[in-house]
N, CA, C and O atoms as CSV, one atom per row, in Angstrom:
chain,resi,resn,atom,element,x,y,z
A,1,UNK,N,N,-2.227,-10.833,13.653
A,1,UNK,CA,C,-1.215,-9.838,13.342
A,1,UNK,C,C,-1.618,-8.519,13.980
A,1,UNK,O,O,-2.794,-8.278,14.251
A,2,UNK,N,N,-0.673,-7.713,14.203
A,2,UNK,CA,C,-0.952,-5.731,14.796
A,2,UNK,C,C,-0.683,-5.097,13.541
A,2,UNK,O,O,0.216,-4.261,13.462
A,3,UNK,N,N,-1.386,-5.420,12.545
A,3,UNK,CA,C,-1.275,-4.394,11.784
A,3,UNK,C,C,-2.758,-4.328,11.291
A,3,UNK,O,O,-3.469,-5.322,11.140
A,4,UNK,N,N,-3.202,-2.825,11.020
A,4,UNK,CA,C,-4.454,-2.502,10.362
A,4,UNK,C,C,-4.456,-1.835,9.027
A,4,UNK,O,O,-3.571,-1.189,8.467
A,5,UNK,N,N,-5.594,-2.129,8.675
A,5,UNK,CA,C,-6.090,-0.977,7.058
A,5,UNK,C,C,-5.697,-0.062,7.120
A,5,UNK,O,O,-5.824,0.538,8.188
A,6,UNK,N,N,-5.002,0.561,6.021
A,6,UNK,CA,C,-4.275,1.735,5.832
A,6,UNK,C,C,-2.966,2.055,6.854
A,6,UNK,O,O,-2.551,3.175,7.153
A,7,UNK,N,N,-2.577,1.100,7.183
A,7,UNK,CA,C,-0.756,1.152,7.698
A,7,UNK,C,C,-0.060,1.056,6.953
A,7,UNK,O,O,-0.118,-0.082,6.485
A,8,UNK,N,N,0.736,1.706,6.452
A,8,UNK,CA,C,1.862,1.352,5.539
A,8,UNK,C,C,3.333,1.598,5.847
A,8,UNK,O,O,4.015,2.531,6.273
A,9,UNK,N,N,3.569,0.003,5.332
A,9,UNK,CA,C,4.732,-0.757,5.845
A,9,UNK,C,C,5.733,-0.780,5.327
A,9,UNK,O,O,5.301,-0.061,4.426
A,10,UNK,N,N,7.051,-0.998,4.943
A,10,UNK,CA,C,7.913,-1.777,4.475
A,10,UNK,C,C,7.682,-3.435,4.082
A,10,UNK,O,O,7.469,-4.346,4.882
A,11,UNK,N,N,7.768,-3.505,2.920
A,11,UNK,CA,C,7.768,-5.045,2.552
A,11,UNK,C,C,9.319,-5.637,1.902
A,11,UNK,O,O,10.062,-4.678,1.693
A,12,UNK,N,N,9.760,-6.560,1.654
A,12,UNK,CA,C,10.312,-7.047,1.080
A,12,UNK,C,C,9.999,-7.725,-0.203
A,12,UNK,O,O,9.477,-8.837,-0.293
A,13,UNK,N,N,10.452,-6.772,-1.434
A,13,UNK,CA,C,10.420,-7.873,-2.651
A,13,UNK,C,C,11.360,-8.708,-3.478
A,13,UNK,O,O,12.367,-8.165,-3.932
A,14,UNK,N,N,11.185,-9.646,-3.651
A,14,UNK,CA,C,12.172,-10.388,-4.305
A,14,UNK,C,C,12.392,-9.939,-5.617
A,14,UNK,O,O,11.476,-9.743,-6.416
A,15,UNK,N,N,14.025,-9.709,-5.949
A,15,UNK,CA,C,14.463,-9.172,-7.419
A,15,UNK,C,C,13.834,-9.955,-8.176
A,15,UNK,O,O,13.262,-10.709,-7.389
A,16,UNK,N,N,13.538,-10.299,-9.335
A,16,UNK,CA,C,13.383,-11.100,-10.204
A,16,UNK,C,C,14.459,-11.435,-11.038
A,16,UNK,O,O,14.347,-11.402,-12.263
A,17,UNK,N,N,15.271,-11.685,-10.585
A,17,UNK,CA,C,16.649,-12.383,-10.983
A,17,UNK,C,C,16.802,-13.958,-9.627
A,17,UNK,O,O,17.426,-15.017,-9.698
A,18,UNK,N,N,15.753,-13.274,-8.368
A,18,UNK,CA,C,15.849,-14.780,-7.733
A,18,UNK,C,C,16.933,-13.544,-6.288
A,18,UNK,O,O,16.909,-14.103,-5.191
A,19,UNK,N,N,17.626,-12.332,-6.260
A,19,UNK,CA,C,17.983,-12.112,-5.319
A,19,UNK,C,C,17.161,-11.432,-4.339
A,19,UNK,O,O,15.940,-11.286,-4.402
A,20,UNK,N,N,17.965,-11.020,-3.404
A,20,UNK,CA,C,16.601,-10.878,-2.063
A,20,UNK,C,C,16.018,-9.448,-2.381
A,20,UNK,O,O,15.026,-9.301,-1.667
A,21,UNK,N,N,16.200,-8.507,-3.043
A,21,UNK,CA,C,15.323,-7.247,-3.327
A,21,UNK,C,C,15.750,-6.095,-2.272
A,21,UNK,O,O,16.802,-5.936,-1.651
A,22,UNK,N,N,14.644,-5.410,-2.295
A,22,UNK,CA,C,15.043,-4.613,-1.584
A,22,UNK,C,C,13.364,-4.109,-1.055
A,22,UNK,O,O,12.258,-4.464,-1.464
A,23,UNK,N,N,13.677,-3.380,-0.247
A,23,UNK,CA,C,12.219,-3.140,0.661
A,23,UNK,C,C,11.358,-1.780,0.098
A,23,UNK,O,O,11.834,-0.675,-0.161
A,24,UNK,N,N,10.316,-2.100,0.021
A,24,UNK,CA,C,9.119,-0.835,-0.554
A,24,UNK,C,C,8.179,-0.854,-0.056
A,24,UNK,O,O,7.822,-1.941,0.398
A,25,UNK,N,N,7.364,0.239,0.104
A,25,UNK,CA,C,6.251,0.438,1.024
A,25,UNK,C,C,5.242,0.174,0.200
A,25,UNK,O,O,5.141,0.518,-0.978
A,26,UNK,N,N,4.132,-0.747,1.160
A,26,UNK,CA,C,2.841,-1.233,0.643
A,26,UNK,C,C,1.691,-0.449,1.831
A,26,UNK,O,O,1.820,-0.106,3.006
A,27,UNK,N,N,0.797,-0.398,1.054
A,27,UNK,CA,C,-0.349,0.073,2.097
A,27,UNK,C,C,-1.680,-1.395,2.524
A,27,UNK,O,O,-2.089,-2.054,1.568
A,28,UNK,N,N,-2.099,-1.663,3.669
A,28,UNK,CA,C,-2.422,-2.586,3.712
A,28,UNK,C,C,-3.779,-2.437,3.189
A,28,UNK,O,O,-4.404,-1.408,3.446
A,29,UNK,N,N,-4.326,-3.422,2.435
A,29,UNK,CA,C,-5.609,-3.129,2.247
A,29,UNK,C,C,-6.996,-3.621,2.449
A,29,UNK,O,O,-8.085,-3.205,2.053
A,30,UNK,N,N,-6.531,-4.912,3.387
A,30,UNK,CA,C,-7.551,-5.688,3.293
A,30,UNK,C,C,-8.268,-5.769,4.935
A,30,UNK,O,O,-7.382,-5.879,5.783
A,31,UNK,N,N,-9.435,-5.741,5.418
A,31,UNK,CA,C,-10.254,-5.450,6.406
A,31,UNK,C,C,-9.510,-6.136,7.817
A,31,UNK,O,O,-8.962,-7.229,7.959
A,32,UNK,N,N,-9.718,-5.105,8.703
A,32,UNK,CA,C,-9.190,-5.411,9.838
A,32,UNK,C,C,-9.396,-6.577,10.475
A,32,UNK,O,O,-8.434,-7.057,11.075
A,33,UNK,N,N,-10.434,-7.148,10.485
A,33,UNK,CA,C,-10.894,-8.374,10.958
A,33,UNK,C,C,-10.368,-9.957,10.359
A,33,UNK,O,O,-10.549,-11.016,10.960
A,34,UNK,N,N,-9.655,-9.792,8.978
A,34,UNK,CA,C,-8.759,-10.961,8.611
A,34,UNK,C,C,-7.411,-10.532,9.460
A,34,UNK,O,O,-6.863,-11.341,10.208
A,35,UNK,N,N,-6.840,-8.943,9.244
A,35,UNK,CA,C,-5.463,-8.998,9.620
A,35,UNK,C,C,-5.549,-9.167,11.775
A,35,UNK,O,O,-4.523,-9.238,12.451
A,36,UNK,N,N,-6.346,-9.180,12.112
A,36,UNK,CA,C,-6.175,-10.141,13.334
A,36,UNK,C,C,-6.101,-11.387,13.346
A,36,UNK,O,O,-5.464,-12.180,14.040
A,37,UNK,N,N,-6.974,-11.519,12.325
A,37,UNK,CA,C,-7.230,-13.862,12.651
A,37,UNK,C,C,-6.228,-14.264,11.546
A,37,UNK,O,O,-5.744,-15.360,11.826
A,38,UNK,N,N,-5.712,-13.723,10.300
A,38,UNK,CA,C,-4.749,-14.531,9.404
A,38,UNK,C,C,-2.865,-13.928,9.759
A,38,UNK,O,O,-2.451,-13.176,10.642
A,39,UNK,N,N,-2.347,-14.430,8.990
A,39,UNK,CA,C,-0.989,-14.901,9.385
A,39,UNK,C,C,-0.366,-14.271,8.092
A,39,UNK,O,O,0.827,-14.394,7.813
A,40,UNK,N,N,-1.534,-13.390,7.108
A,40,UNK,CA,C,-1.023,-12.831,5.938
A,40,UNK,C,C,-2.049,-11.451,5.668
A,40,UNK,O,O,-2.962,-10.999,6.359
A,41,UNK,N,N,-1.591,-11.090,4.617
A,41,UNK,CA,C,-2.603,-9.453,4.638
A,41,UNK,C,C,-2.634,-8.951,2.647
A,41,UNK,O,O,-1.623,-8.736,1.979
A,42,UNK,N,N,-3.323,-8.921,2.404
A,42,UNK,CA,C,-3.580,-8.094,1.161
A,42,UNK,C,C,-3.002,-6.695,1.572
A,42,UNK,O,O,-3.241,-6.012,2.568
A,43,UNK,N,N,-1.843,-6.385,0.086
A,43,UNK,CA,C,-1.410,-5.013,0.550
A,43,UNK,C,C,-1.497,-4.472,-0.885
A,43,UNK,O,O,-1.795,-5.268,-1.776
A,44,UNK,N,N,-1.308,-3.441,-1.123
A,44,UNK,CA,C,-1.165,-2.424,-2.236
A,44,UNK,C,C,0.166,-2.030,-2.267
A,44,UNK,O,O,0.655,-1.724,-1.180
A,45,UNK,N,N,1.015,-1.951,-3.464
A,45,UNK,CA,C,2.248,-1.628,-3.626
A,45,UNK,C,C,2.157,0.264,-4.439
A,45,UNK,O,O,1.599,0.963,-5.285
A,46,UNK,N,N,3.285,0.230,-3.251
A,46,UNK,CA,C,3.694,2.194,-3.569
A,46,UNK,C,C,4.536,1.976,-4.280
A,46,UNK,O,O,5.323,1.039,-4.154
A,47,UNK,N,N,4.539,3.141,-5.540
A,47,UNK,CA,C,5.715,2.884,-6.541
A,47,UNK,C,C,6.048,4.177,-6.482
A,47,UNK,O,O,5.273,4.719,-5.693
A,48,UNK,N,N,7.049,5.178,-7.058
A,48,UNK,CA,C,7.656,6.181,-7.527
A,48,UNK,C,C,7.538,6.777,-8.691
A,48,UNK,O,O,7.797,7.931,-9.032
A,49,UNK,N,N,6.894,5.381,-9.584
A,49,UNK,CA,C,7.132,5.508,-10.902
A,49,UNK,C,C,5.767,6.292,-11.276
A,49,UNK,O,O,4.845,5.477,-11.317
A,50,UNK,N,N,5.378,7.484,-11.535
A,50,UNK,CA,C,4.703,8.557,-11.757
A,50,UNK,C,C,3.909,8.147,-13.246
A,50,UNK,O,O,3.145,9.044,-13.605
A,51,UNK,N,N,3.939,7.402,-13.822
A,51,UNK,CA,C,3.928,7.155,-15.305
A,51,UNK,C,C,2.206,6.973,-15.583
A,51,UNK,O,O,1.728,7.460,-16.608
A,52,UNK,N,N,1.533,6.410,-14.825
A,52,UNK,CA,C,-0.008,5.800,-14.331
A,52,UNK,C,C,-1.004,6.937,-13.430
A,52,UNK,O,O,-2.179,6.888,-13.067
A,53,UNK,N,N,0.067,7.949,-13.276
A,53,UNK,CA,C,-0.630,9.247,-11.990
A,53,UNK,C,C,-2.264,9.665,-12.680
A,53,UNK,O,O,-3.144,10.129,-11.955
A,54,UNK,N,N,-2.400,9.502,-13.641
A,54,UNK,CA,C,-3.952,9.574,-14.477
A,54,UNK,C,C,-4.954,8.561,-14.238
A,54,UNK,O,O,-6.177,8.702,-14.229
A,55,UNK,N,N,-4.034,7.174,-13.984
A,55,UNK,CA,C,-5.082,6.371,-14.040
A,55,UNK,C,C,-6.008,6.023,-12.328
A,55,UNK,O,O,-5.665,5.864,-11.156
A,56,UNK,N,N,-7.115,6.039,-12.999
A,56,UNK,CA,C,-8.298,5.991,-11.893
A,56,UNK,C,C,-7.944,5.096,-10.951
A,56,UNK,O,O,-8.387,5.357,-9.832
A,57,UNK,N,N,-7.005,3.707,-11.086
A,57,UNK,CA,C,-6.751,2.737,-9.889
A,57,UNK,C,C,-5.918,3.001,-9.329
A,57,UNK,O,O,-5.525,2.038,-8.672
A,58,UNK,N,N,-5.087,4.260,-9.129
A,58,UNK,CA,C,-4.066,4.888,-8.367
A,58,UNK,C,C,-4.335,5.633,-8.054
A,58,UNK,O,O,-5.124,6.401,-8.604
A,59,UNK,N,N,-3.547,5.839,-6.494
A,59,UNK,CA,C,-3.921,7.242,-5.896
A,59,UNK,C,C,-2.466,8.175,-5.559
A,59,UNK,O,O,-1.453,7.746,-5.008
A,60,UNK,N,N,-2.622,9.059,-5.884
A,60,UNK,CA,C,-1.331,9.858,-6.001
A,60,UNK,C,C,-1.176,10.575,-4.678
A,60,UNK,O,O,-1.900,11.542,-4.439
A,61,UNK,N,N,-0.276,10.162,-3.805
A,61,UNK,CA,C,0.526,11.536,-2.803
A,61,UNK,C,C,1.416,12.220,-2.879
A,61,UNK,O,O,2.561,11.768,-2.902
A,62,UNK,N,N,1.142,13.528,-2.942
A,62,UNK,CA,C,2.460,14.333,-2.808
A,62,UNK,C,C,3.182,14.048,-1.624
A,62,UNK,O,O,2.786,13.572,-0.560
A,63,UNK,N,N,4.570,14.502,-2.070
A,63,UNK,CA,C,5.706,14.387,-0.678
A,63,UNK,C,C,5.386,15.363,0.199
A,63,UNK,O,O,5.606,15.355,1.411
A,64,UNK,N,N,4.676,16.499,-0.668
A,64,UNK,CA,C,4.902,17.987,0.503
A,64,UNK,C,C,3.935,18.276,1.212
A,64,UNK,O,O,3.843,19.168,2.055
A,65,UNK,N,N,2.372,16.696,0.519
A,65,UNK,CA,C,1.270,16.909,1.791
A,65,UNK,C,C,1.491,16.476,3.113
A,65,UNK,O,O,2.432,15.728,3.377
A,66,UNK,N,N,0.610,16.929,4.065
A,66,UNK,CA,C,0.198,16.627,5.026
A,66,UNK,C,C,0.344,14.932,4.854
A,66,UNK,O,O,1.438,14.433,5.115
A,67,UNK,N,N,-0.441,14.323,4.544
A,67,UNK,CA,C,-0.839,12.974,4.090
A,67,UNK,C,C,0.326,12.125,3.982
A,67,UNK,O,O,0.497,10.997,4.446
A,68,UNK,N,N,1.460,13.189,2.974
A,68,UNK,CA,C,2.503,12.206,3.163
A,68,UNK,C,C,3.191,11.942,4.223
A,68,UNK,O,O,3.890,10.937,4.359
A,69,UNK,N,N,3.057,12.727,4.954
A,69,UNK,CA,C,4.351,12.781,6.040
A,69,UNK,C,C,3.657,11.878,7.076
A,69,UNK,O,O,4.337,10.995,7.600
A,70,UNK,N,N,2.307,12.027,7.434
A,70,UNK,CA,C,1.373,10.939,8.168
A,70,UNK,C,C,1.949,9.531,7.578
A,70,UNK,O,O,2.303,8.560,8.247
A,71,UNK,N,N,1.952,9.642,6.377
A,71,UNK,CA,C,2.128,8.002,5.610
A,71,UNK,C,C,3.646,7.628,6.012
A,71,UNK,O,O,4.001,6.449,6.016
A,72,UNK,N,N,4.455,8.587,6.323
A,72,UNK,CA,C,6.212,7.878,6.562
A,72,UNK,C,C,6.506,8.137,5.037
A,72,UNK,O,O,7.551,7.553,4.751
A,73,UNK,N,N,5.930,8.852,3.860
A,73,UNK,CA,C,6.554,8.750,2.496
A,73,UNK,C,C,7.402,9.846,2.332
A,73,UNK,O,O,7.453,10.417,3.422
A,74,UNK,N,N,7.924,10.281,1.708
A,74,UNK,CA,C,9.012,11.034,1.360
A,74,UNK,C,C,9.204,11.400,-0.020
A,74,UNK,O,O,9.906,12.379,-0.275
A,75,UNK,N,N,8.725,10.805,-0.841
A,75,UNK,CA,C,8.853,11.179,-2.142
A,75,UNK,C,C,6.420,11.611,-2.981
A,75,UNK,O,O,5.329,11.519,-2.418
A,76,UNK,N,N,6.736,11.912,-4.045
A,76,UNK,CA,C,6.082,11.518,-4.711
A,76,UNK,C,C,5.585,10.457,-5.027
A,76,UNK,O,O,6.295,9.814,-5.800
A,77,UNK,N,N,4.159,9.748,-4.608
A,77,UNK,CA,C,4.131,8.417,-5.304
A,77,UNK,C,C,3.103,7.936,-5.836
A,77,UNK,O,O,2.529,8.460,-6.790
A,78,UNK,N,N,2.716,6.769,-5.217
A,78,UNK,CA,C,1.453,6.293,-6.442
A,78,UNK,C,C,0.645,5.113,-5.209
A,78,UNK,O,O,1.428,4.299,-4.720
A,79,UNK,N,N,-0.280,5.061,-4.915
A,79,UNK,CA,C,-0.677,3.716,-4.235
A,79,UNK,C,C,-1.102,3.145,-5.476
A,79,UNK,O,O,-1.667,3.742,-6.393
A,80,UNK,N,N,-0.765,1.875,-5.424
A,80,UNK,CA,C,-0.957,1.086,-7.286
A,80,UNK,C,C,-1.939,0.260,-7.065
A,80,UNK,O,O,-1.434,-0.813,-6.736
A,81,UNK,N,N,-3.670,0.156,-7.074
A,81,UNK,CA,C,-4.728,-0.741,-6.548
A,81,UNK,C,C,-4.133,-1.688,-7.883
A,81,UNK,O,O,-4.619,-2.733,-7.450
A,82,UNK,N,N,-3.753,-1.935,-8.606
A,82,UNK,CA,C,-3.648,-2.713,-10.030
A,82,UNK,C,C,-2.178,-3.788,-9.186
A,82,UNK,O,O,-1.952,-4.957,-9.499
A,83,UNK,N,N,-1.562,-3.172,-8.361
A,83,UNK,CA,C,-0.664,-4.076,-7.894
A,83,UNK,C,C,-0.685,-4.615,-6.192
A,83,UNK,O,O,-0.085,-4.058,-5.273
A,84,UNK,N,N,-1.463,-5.722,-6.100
A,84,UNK,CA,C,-1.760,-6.101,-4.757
A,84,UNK,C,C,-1.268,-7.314,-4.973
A,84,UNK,O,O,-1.211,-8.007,-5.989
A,85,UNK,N,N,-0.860,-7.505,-3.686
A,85,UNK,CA,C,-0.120,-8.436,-2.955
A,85,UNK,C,C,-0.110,-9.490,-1.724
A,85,UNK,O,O,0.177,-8.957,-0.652
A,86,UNK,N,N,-0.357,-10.832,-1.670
A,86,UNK,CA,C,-0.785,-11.224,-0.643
A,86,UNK,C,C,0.624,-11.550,0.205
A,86,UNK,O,O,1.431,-12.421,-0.118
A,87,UNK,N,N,0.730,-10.744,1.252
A,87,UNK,CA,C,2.074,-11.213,1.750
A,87,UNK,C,C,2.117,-11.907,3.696
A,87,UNK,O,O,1.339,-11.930,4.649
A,88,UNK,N,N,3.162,-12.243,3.473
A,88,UNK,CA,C,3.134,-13.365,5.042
A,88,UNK,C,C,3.291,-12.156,5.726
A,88,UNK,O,O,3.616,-11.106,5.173
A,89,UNK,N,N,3.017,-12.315,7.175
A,89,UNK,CA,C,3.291,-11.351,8.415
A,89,UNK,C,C,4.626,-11.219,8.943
A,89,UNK,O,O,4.893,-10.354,9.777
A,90,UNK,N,N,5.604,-12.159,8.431
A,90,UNK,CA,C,6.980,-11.963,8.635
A,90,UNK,C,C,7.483,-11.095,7.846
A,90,UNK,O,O,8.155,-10.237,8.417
A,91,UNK,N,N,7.362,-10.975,6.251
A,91,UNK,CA,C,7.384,-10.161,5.210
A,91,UNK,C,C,6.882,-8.273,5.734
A,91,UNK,O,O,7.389,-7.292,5.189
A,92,UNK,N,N,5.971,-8.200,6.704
A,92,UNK,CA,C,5.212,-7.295,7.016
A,92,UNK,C,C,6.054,-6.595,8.388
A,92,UNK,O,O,5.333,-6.871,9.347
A,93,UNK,N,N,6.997,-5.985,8.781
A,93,UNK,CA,C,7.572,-5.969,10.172
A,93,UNK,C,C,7.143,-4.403,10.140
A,93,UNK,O,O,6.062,-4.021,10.587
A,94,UNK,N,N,8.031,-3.612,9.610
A,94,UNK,CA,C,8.384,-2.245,9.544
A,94,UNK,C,C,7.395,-0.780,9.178
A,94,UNK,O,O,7.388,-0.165,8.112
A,95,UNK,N,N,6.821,-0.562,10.079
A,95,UNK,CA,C,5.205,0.562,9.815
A,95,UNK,C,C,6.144,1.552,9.860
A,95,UNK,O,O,7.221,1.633,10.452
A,96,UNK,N,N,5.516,2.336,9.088
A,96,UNK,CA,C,6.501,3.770,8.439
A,96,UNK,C,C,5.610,4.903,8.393
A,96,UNK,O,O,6.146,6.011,8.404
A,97,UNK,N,N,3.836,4.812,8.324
A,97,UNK,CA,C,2.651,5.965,9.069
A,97,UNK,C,C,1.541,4.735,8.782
A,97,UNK,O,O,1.607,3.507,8.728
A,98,UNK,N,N,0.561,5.674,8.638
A,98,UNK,CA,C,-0.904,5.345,8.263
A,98,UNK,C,C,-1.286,6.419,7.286
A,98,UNK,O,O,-0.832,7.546,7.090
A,99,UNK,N,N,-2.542,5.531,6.570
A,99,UNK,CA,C,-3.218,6.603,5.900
A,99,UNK,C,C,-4.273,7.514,6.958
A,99,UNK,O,O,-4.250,7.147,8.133
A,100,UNK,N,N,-4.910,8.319,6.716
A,100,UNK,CA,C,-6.136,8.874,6.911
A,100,UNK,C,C,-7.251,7.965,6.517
A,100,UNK,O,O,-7.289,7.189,5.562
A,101,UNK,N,N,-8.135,8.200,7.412
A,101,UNK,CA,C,-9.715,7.718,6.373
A,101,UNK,C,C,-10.112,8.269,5.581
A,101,UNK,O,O,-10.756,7.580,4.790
A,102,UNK,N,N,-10.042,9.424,5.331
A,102,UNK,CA,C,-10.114,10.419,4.017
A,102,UNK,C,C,-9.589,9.732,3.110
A,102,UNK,O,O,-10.206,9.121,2.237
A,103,UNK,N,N,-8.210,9.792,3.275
A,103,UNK,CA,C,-7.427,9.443,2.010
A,103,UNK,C,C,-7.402,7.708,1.415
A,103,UNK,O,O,-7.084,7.324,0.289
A,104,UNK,N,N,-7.957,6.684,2.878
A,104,UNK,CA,C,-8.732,5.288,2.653
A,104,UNK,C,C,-9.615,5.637,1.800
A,104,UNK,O,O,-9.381,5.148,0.695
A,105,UNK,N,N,-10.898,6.532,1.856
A,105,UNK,CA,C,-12.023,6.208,1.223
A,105,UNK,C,C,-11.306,6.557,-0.141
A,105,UNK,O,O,-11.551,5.685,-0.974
A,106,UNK,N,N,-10.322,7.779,-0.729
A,106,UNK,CA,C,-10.443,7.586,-2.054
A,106,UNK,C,C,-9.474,6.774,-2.522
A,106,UNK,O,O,-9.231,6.780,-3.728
A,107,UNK,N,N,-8.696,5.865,-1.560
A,107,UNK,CA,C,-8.140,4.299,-1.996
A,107,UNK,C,C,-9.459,3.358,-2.126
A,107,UNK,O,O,-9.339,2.601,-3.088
A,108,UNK,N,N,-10.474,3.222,-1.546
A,108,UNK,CA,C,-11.532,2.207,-1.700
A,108,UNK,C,C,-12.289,2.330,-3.178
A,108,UNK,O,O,-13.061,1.515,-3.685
A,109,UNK,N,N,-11.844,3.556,-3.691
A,109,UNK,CA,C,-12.475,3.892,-4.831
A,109,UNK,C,C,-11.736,3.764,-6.066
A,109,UNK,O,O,-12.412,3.809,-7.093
A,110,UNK,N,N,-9.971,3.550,-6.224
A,110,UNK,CA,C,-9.386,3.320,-6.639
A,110,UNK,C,C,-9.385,1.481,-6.927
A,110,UNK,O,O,-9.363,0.809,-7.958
A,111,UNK,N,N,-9.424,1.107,-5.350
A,111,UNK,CA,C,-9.678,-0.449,-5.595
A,111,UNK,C,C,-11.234,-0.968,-6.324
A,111,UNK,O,O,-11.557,-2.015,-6.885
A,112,UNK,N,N,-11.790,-0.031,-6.095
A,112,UNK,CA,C,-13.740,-0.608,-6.822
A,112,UNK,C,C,-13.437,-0.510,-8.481
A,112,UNK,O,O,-14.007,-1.211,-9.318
A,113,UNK,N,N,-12.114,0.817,-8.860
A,113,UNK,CA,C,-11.970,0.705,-10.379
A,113,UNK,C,C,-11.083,-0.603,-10.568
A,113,UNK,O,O,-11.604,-1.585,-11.097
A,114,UNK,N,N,-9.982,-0.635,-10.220
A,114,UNK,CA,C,-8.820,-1.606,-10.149
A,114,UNK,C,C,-9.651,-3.390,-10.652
A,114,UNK,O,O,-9.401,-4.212,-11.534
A,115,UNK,N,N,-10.746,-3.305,-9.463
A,115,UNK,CA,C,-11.110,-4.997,-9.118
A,115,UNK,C,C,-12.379,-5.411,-10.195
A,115,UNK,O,O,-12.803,-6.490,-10.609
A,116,UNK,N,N,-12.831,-3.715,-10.471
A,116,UNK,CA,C,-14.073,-3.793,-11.407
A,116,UNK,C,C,-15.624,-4.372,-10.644
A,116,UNK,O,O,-16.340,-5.356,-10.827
A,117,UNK,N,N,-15.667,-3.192,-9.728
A,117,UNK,CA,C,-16.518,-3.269,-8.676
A,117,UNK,C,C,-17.592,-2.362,-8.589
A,117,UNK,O,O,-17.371,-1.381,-7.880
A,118,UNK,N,N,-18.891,-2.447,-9.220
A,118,UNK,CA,C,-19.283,-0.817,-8.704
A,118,UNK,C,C,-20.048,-0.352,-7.668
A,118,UNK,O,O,-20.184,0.859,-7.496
């Protein structure tokens, strides 16, 4: 696959009613060296929903940083390490920015609380 750590994409999720959903940005999270050789990618799901902005396995971007606008985000949000996702590379089309490595390392630290890693 051409996609790397900390790209964040458009995914497709399925409603849970069974219809086709609608598309939300995931950040990828899993080491560059699978997303060349596999055909799928561990991602992190961006939510809106502000409700968790305290908790240690999320990382919060503002819309009006720097950071966001690098990321393609537009709103307020949340990278959710508590909600990862293994998704196919067809599922994966649409890159919308990247993170920073800055702002990777304090996602790696979000995922070490999330996975219960120390």
């Amino acid at each position: 696959m051409n996609i790397r750590r900390g790209d964040v994409l458009k995914a497709r999720f399925p409603h849970a009613s069974g219809g086709r959903g609608k598309k939300r940005p995931v950040v990828v999270v899993q080491a560059d060296v699978y997303n060349q050789r596999l055909r799928h990618a561990v991602v992190a799901q961006v939510s809106t929903n502000l409700n968790e902005k305290n908790d240690p396995s999320t990382l919060f971007i503002g819309a009006t940083t720097a950071e966001a606008k690098t990321a393609g985000l537009d709103r307020d949000c949340l990278v959710c390490c508590t909600l990862l996702s293994l998704m196919t590379e067809d599922r994966l089309k649409e890159k919308i920015g990247t993170l920073s490595p800055a702002i990777l390392s304090q996602l790696d630290n979000c995922l070490r609380v999330a996975l219960g890693i120390a």
